[in-house]
C-alpha positions as CSV (number, residue, x, y, z in Angstrom):
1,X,75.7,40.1,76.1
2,X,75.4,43.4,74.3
3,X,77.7,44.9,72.3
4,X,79.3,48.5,73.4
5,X,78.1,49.9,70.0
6,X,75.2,51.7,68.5
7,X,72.9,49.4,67.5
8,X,74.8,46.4,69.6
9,X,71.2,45.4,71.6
10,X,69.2,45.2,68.4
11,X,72.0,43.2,66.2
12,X,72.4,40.5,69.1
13,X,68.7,40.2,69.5
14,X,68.2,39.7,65.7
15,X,71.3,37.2,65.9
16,X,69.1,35.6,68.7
17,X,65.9,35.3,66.9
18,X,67.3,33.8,64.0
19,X,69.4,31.2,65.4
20,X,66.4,30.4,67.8
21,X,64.0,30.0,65.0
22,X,66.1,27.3,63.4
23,X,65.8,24.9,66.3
24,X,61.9,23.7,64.7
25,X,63.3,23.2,61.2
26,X,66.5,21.4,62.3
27,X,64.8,19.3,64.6
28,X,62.4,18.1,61.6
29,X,65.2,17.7,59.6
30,X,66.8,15.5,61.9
31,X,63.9,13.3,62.6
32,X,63.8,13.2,59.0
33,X,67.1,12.2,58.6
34,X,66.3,9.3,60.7
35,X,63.7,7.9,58.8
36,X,65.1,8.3,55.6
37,X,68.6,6.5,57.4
38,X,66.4,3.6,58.4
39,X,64.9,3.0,55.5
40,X,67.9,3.3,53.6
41,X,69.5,0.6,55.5
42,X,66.1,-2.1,55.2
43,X,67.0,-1.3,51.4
44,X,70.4,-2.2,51.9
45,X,69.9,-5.9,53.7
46,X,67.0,-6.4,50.6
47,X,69.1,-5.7,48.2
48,X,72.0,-8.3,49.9
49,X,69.9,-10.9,50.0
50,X,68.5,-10.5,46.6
51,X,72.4,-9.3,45.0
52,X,73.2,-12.3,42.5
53,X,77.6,-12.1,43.5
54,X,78.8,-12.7,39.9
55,X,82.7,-14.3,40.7
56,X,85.2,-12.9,38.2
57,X,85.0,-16.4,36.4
58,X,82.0,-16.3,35.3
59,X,82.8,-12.8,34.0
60,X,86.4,-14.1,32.1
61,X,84.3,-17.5,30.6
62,X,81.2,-15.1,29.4
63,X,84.3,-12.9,27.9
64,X,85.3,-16.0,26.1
65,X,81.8,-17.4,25.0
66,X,81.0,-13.9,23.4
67,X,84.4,-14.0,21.5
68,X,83.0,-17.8,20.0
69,X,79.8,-16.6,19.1
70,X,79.5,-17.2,15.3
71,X,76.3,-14.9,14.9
72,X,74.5,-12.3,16.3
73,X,71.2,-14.4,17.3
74,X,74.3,-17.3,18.8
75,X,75.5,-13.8,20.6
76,X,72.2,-13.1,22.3
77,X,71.6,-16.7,23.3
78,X,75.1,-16.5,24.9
79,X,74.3,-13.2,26.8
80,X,70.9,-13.9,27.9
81,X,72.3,-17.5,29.4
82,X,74.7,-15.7,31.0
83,X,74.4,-15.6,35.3
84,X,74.8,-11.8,35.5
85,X,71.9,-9.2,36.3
86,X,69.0,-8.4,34.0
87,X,70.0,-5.0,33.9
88,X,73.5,-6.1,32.6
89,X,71.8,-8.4,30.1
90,X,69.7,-5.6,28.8
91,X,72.5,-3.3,28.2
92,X,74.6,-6.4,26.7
93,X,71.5,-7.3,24.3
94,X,70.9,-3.9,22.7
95,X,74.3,-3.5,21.7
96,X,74.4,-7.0,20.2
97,X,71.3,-5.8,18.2
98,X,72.8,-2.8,17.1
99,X,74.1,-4.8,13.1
100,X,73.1,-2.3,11.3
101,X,75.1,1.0,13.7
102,X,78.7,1.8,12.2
103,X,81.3,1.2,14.5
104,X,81.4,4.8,16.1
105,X,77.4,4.9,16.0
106,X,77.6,1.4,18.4
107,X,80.0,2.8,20.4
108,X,78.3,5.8,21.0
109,X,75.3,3.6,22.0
110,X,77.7,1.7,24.7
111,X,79.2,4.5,25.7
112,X,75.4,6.2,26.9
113,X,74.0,3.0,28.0
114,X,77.1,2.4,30.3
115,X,76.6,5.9,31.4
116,X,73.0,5.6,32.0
117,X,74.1,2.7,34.8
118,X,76.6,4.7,36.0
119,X,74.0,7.4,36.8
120,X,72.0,5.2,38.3
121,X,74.5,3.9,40.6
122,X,75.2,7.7,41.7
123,X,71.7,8.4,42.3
124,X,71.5,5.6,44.7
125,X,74.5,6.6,46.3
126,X,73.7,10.6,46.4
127,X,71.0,10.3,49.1
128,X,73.5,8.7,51.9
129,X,76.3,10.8,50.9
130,X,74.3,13.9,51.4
131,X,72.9,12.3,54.9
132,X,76.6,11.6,55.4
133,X,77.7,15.2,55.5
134,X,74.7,17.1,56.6
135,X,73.6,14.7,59.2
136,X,77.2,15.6,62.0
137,X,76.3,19.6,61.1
138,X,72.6,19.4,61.8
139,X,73.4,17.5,64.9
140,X,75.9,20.1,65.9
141,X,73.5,23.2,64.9
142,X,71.2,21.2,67.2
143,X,73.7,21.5,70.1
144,X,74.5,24.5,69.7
145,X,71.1,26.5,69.4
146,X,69.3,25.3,72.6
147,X,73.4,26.4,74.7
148,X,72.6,29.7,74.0
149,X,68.8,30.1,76.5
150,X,70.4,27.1,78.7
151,X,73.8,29.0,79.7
152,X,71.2,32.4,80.2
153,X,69.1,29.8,82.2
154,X,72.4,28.8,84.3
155,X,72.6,32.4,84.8
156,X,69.4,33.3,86.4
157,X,69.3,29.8,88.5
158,X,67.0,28.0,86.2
159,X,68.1,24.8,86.5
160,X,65.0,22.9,84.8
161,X,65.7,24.9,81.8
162,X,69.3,25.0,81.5
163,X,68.6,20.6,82.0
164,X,65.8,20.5,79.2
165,X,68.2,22.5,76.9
166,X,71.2,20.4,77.7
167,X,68.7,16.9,76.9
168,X,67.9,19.0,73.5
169,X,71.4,19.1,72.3
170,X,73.2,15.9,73.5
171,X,70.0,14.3,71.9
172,X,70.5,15.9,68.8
173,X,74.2,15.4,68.6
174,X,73.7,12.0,69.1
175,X,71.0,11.4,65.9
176,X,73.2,13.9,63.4
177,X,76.6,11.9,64.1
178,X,74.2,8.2,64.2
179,X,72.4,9.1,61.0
180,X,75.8,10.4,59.2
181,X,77.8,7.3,60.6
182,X,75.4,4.8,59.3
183,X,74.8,6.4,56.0
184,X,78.4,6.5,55.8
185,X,79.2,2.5,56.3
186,X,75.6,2.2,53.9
187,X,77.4,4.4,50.8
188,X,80.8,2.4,50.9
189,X,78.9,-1.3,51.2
190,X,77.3,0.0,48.4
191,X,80.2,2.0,46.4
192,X,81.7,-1.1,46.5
193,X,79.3,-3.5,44.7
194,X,78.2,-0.7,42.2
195,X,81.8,0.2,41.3
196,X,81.9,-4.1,40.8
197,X,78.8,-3.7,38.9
198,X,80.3,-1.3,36.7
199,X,83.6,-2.6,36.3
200,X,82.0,-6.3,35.1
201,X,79.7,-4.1,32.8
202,X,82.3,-2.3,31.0
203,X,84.6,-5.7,30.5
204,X,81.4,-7.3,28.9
205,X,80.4,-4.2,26.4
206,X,84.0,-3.9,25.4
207,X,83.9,-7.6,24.7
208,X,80.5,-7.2,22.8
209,X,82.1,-4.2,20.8
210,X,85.5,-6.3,19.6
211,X,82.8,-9.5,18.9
212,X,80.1,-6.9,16.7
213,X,83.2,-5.5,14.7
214,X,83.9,-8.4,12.6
């Protein structure tokens, strides 16, 4: 269709162009998508198996053992016995090691290491959330791109064409909404045992904090 205005024939046939020009990059995005979706979710059953599941007891009696710990070295001992992840432990034991900080110097110390977790929690969980909203609007974009020379197809009787264009964009459609529905179920598995993670973490430094201030 042409517009009924100077210049109407050379705007749609720039629209045309430009939109037609982004099937190639969409569709490598897409298949890109998939990968990175795939992999994502091998990284998700290896980290399930491997995830030590610390039960909130063990959390409330390592509370309690750090409050009884008569010295710093007796406070290490009790942290690195403790059955909670290395990275956990690490950020536990540099704080205990910290004697010779002020209070708001230690603090500022737990503070930035609890921070630095926190960050890497949200880069973990950045990649599927981005999948998660891009992956439905690719997948649409997809759909709608090849509509445009399949309905102009339908129009002159080319029914091989209009059928090839109509594969492109159901496929597409179906790998944007697959790739942002997985990636979705992937970032709230693992929202939920980061934001456990974190939560266990910030009991344990705040009881490492009240322990080092005596």
């Amino acid at each position: 269709m042409v517009l009924n205005i100077p210049g109407g024939e050379f705007l749609t046939g720039s629209l045309d162009v430009i939109s037609q020009s982004l099937t190639i990059p969409v569709l490598v995005i897409l298949l890109i998508i998939v990968i990175i979706s795939i992999i994502t979710l091998g990284g998700v059953i290896a980290e399930y198996t491997s995830r030590r599941k610390v039960p909130v007891g063990t959390i409330r009696d390592l509370i309690y053992d750090i409050n009884r710990a008569d010295s710093v070295e007796s406070l290490k001992n009790v942290i690195t016995s403790a059955k909670i992840p290395k990275s956990q432990k690490k950020a536990l034991i540099e704080i205990a090691s910290s004697s010779e900080l002020g209070v708001e110097s230690r603090e500022a110390l737990a503070r930035k290491l609890f921070e630095f977790e926190e960050e890497k929690t949200m880069d973990s969980l950045q990649k599927t959330d981005i999948i998660t909203r891009i992956g439905p609007t690719l997948g649409l974009m997809g759909t709608l791109i090849p509509m445009g020379p399949g309905l102009a197809a339908l129009g002159a009787g080319d029914i091989n064409t209009l059928a090839t264009s109509l594969t492109v964009a159901f496929n597409t459609t179906i790998v944007g909404i697959g790739s942002g529905a997985l990636c979705y179920v992937i970032g709230k598995v693992r929202s939920g045992w980061y934001d456990r993670y974190l939560s266990d973490l910030d009991a344990l430094i705040d009881a490492v904090l009240d322990r080092m201030k005596r």
